[in-house]
VEXVEX-782452 format. One record per residue: residue in one letter; x, y, z of N, C-alpha, C in turn. Coordinates in steps of 0.001 Angstrom, whole numbers, plus 500000, padded with zeros to 6 digits. Layout:
N
aXYZXYZXYZ ...
***
This chain:
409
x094142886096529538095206886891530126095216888295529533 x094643888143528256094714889434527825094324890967528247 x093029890169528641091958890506529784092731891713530820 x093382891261531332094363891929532405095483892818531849 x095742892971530697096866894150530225096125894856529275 x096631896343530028096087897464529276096139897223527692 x097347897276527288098359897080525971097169896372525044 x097005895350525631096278893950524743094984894454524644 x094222895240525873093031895874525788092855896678524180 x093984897611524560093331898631523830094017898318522037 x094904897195521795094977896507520582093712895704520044 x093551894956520659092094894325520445090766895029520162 x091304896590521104089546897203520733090076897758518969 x091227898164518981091162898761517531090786897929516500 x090990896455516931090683895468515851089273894870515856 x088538894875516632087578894450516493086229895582516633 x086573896756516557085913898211516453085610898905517210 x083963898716517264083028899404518325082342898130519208 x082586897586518918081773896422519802082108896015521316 x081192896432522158081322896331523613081573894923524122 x082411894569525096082614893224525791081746893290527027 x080560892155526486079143892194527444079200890696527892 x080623890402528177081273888743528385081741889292530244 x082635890330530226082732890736531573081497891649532159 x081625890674533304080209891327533799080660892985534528 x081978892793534611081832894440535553082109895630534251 x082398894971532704082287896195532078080693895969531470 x079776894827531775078387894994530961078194895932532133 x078525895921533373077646896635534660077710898386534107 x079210898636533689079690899919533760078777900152532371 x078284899446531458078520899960529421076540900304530325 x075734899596531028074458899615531535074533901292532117 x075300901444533093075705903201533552075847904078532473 x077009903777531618077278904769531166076868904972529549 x076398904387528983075719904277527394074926902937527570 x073751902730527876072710902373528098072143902210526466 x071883903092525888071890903286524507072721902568523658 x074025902186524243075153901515523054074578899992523118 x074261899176524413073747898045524211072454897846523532 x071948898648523395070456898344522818070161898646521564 x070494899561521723070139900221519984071133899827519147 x071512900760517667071878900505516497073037901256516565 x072746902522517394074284903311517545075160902687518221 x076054902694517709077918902419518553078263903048518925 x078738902996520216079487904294521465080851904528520479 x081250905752521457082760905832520785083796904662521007 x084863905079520400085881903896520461086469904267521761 x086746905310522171086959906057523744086251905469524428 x085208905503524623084414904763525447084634903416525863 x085079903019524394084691901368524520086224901129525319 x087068901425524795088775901588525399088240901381526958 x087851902902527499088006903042529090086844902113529863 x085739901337529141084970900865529949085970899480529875 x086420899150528899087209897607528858088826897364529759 x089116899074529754090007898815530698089922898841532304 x088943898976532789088442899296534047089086897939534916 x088645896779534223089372895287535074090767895774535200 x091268896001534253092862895729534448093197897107534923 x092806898264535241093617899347535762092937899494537285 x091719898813537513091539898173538827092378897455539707 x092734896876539108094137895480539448095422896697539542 x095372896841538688096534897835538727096773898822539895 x095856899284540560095469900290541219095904899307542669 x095045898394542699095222897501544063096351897199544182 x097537896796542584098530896447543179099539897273543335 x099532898447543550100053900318543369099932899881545048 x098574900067545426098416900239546926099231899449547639 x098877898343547123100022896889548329101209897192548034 x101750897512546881103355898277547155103593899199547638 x102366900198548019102838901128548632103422900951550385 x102080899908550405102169899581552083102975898668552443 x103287897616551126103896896675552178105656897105552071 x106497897717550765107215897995550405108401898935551019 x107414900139550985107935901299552081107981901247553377 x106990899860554192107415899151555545109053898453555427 x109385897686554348110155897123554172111306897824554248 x111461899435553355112793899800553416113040899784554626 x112469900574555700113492900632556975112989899541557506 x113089897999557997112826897274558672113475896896560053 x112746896769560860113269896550562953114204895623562565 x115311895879563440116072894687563568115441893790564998 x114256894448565641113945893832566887113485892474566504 x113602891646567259112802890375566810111770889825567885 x110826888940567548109519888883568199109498889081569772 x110463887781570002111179887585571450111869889126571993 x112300889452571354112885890975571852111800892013572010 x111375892153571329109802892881571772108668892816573128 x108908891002572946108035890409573954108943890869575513 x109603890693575185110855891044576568110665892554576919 x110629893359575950110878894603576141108862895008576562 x108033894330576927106823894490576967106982893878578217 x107952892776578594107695892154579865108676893339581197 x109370893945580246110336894885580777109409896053581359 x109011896284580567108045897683580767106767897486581908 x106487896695581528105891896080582643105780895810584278 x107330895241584609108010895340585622108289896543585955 x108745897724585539109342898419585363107874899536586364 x107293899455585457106119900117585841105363899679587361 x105348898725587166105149897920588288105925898207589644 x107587898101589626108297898986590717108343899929590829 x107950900832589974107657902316590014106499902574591407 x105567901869591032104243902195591601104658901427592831 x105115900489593077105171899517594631106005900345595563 x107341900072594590108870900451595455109437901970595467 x108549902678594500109152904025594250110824904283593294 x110491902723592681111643902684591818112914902467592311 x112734901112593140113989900905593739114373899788592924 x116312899796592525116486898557592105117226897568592510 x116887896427592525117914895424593483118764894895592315 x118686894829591313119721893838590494120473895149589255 x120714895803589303121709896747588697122153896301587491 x122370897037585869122904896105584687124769896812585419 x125703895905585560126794896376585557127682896583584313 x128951897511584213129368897160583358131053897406582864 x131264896394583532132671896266583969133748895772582599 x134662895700582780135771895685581588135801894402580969 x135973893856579717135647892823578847136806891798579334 x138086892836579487138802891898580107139570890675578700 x139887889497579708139622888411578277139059887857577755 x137591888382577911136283887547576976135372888615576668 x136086889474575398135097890079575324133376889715574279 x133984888759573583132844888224573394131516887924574306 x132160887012575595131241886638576680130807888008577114 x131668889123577107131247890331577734129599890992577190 x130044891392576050129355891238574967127491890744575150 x127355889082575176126410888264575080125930888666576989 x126689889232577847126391889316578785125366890458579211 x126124891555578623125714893158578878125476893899577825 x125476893354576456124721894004575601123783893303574991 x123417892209575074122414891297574720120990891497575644 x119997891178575331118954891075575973118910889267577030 x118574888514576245118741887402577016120127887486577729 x121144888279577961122251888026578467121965889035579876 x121412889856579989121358891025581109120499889971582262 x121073890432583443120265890005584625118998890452585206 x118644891439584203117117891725584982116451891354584085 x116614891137582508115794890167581704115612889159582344 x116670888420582691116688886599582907115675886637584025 x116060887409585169115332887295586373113497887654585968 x113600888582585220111752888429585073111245887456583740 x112287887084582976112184885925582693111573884560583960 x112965884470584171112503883464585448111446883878586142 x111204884729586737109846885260587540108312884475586615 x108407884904585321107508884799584557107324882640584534 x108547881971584402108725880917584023108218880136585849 x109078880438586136108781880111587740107616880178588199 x107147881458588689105900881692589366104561880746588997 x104010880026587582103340879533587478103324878116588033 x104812877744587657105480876238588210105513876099589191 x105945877023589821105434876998591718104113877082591863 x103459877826591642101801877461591694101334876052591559 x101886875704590473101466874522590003101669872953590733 x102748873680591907103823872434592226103148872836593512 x102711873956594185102107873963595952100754873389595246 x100162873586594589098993873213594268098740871540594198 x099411871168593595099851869601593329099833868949595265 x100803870034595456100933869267596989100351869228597907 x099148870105597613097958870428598883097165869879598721 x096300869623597316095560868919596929095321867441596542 x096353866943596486096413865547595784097038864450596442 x096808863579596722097425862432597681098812861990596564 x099519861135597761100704861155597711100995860104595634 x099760858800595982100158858493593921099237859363593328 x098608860509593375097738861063592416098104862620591923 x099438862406591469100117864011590960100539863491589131 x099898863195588085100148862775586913100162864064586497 x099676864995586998099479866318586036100726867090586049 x101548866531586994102836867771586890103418867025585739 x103443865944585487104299865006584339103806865500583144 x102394866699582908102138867161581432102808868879581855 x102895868870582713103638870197583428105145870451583200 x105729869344583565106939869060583023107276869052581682 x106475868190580898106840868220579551106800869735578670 x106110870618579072105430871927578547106567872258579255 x107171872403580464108294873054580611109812872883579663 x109700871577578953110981870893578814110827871645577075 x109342871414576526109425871720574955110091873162575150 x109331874307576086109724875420576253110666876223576193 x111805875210577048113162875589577211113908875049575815 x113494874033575467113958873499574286113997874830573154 x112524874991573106112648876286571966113180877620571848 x113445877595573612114235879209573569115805878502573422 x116529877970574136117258877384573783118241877219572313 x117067876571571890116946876576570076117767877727569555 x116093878328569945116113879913569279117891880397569399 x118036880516570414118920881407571376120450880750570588 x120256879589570838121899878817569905122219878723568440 x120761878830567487120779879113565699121235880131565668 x120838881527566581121036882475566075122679883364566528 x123208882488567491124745882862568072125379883994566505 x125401882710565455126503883112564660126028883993563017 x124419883771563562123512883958562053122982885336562139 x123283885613563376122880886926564000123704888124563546 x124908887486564037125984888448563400125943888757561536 x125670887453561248125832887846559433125100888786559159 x123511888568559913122815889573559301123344891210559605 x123169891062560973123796892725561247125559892926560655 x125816892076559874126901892612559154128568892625560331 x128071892184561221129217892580562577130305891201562510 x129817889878561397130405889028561608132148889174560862 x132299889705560146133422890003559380134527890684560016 x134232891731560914135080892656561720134925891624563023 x134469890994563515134920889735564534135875888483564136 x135722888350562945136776886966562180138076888161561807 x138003889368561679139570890070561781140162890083563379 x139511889677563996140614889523565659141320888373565718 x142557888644566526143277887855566399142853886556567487 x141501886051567601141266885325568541140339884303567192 x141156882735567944140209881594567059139232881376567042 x138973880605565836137069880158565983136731879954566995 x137854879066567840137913877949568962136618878662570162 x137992879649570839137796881026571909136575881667571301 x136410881787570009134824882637569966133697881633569672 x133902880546569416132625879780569813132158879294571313 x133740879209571587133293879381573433132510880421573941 x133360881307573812132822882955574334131492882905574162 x130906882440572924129786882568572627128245881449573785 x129016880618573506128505879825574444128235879714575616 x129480880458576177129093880552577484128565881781577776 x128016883025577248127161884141577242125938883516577205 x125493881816577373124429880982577827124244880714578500 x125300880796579644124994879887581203123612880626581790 x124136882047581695122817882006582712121466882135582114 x120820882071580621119961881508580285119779879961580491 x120748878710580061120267877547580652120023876938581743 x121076878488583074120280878153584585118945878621585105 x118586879989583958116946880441584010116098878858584076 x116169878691582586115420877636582122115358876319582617 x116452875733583423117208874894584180115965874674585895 x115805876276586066115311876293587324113893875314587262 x113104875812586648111621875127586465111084873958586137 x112262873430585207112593872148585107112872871091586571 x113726871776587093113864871155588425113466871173589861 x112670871994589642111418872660590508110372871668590412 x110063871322589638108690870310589486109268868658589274 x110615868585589634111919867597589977111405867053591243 x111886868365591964111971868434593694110724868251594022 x109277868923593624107944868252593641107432866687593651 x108211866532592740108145864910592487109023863773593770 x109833864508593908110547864147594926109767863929596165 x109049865703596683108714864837597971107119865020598133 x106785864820596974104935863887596819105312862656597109 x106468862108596581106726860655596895107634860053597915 x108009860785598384108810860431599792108586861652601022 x108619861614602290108360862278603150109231861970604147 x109440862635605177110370862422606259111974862063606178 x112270860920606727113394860119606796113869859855606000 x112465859763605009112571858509603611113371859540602667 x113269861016602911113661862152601887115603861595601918 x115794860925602438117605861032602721117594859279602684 x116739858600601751117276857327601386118409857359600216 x118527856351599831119335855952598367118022856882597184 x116839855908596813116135856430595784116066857685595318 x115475858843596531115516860290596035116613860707595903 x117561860438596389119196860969595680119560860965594400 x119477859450594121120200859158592682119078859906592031 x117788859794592162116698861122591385116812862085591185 x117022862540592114117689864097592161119087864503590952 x120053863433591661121191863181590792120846862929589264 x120231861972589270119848862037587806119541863557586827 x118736864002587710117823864485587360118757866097586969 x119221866487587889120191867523587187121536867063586473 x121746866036586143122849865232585458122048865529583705 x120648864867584149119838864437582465120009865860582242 x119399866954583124119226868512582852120317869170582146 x121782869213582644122428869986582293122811869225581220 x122886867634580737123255867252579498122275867759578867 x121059867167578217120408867724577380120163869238577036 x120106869936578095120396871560577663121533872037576881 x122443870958577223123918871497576423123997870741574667 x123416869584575199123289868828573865122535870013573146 x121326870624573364120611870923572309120970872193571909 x121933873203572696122584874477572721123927874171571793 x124655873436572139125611872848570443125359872302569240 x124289871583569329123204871094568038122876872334567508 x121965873089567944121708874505567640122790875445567260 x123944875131568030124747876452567503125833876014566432 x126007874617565735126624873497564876126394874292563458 x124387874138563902123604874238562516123404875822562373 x123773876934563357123913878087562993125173878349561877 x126056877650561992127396878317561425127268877546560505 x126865876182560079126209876193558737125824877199557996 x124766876995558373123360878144557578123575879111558035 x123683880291556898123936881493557389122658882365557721 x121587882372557182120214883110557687119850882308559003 x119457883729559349118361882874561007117713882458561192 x116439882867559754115436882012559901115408880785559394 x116527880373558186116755878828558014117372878219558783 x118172878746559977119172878227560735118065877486562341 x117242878710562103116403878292563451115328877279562813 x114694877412561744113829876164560794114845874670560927 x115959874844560938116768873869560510116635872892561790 x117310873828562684117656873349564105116202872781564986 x115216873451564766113572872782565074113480871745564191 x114051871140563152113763869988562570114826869141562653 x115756869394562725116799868444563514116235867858565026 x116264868577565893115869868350567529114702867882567542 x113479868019566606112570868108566634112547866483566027 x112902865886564991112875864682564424113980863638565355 x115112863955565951115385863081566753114762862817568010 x113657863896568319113252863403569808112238862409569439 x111175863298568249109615862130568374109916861610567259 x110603861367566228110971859827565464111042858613566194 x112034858764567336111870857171568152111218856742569041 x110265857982569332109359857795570277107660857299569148 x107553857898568074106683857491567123106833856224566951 x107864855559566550108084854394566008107888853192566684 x108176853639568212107781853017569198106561853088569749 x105839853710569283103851853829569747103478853520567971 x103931853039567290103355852575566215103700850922565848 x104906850925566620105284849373566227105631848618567362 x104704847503567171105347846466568632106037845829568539 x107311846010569123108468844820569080109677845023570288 x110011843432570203110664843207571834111618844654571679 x112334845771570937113398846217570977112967848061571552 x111204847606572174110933848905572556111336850145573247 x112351849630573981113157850078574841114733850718574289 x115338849842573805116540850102572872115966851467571632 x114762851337570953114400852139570184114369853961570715 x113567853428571783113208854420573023113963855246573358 x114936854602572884116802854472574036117517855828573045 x117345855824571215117673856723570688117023858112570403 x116132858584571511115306859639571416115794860547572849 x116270861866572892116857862433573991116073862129575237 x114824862429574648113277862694575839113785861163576626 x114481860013576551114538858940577174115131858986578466 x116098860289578650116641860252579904115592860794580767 x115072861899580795113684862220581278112720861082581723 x112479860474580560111446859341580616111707858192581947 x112699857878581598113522856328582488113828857212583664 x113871858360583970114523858968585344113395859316586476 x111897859563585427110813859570586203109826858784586275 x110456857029585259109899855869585335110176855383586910 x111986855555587015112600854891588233111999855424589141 x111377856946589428110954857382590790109989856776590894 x108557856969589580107352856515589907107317854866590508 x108247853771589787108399852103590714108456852743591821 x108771853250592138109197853113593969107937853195594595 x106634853492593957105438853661594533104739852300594886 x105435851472593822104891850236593387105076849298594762 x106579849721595168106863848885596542106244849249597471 x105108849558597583104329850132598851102882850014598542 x101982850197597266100818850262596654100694848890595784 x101339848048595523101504847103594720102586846217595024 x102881845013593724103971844069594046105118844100593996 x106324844310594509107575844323594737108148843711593606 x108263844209592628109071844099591450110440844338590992 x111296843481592140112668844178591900112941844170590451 x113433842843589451113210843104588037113364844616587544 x111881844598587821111354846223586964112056847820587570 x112245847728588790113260848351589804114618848874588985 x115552847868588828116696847553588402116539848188587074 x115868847417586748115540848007584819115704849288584742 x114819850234585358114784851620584999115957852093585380 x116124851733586521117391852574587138118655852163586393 x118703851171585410119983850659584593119654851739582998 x118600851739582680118247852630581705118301854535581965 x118199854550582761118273855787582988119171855995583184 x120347855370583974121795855974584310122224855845582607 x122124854788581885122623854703580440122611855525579768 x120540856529580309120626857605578833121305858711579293 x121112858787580516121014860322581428123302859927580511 x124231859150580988125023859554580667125742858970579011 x124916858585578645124922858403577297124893859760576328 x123647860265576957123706861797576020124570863004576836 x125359862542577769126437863874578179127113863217577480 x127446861886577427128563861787576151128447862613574841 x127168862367574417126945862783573335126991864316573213 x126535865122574324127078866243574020128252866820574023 x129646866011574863130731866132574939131176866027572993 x130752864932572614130996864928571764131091865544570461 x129517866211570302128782867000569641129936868842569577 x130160868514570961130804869860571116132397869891570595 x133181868620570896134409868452570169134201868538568373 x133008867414568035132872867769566808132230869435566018 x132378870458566674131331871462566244132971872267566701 x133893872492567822135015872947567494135631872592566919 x135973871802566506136714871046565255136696871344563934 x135329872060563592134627872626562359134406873846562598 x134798874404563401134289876244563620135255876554562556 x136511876601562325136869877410561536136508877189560323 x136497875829559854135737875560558747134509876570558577 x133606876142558923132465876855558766132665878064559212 x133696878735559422133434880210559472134382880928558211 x134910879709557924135775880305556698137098881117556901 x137454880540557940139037880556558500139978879922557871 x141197880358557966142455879070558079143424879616559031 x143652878958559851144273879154561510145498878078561340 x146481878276560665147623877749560789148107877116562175 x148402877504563457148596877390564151147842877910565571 x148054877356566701147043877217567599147626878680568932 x146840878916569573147398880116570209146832880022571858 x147288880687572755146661880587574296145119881317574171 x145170881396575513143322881733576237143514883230575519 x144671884282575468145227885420575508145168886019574462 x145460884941573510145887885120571936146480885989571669 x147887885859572391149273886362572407150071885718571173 x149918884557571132150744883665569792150150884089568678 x148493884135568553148132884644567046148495886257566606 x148148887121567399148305888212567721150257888418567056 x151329887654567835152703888077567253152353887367566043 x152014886136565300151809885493564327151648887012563489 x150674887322563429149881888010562659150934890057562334 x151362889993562960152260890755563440153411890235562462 x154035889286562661155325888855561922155121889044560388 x153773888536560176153151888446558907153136889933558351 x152470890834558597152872892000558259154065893068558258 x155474892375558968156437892933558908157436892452557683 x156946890966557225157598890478556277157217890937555072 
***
């Protein structure tokens, strides 16, 4: 170690004299350059010499690590508050942008408006000053999310006979992780967002409850989970009528499918948008809040689905049963039987089964997000480090005189 500090260098050379260190090869390289004569012969270089050829390792090091503070350090003081996704948007923006320039001569059909906050100004807020909240993000969002899924879904239908479409079912799933992760993203960072930019403190001084601002907040989501919502159910309706045609489109089966199918949708989107926004107001950083929330969502979906492709036992189903992905699963088990009654043996049994499992999960986990969401208002003020004595309207007229009385006394 010594090796590496000047200090120790040049103590050691006083103590042990003139004698060159021909142990490191980059000062034998330098003592070969520069006194050629000191290794060989009888004369001893100076003690100067011997100093600056022995310090060369360590003021080398030194030098390299001068540079990396220079670069990585002085990036650091002013650092973007943009974040990856915001960038990527603002590249998908520019893009478009450029794009109607050259087609339309810069015409615009969807306008950012920006009308009075009214009584939500939070929602106002997540609406029109947010990026995921503006309508011409979402829409070339969606454009971007869509357009392939429709490809994917006329393609499916031109090409492939009526049982041979398995590929939208890896289509689907890539849609579902997708939304999952913006989702994610989008609900850790509601409340973790604010800490960082410092804005969260002057929002907990209004006279409006955790309650009203975890709402507000939440619902500055709708129209991201109806972006994400769309593509999902797009390759729904695909499935739908690869497998039924005509008459058959207005039986019992494709209904309750359908039904299911935006029932499972809007639960699980909400489940995983309160899960996410639970473990934001926990954790106050974003990036542990969003680490957190990918390993939460992330271990309840494929834990019971692992356990169940690793272990055989009669309870495969029940196991199955505690993993979200199950309403999905059982909702496009029940469509695919129906093939069976026409290509194969009439299995009422197996019929019944799915369609009893799927109605279970599909409203098993809106319970659960009903729930999830009572338990996560229940704790907002907690976790935001409130105490809200008493409860107030949509208006927050009652906290507002509350707060008022309080300062006149």
């Amino acid at each position: 170690i010594d090796t590496f500090v000047p200090s120790a260098i040049w103590r050691n050379s006083y103590r042990t004299g003139f004698s060159p260190d021909l142990s490191n090869p980059l000062s034998a390289f330098f003592w070969a350059i520069v006194a050629p004569s000191g290794l060989t012969g009888a004369a001893q270089p100076p003690l100067w010499l011997v100093m600056m050829v022995k310090s060369i390792p360590s003021l080398f090091i030194t030098l390299v690590c001068l540079v990396l503070a220079r670069v990585v350090l002085v990036r650091r003081a002013f650092p973007s508050h943009s974040s990856v996704l915001l960038k990527t948007l603002k590249v998908v923006d520019t893009f478009f942008k450029e794009l109607n320039d050259r087609t339309t001569g810069g015409i615009v059909l969807i306008k950012d408006g920006t009308p009075l906050p009214e009584d939500g100004p939070i929602v106002w807020r997540e609406l029109y000053k947010k990026s995921l909240g503006q309508a011409r993000y979402l829409f070339r969002i969606l454009l971007v999310l869509e357009g392939p899924t429709l490809f994917i879904c006329l393609a499916a239908a031109t090409i492939s006979a009526n049982n041979a479409f398995t590929g939208l079912y890896f289509l689907e799933g890539f849609i579902w992780i997708l939304a999952v992760l913006i989702i994610t993203v989008k609900g850790a960072t509601l409340f973790s967002s604010e800490r960082a930019q410092q804005t969260l403190e002057p929002l907990l001084a209004t006279p409006m409850t955790s309650v009203d601002m975890l709402n507000q907040k939440v619902r500055g989501m709708r129209r991201l989970l109806i972006v994400v919502a769309i593509p999902i159910l797009t390759v729904n309706f695909t499935h739908m009528m690869l497998t039924f045609s005509g008459s058959a489109l207005l039986s019992v089966r494709p209904l309750v499918y359908i039904a299911l199918s935006i029932c499972g949708t809007y639960g699980l989107l909400n489940l995983t948008t309160w899960i996410s926004a639970g473990i934001g107001l926990k954790v106050h950083s974003q990036t542990k809040a969003v680490l957190a929330s990918f390993t939460v969502i992330g271990m309840l979906i494929v834990l019971p689905l692992a356990i169940t492709s690793a272990i055989s036992t009669s309870y495969e189903v029940d196991i199955r049963m505690c993993s979200p992905a199950s309403a999905v699963m059982f909702t496009e088990s029940y469509l695919k039987e129906d093939s069976q009654l026409y290509y194969y043996t009439y299995r009422p049994n197996v019929v019944t089964h799915y369609l009893f499992w799927a109605v279970t999960a599909v409203v098993g986990y809106t319970l659960a997000f009903l729930m999830i969401r009572a338990a996560v208002r229940a704790a907002s003020s907690h976790l935001l480090g409130r105490t809200e004595s008493r409860r107030r309207d949509r208006r927050g007229v009652a906290a507002e005189e509350h707060y008022l009385l309080e300062g006149m006394q």
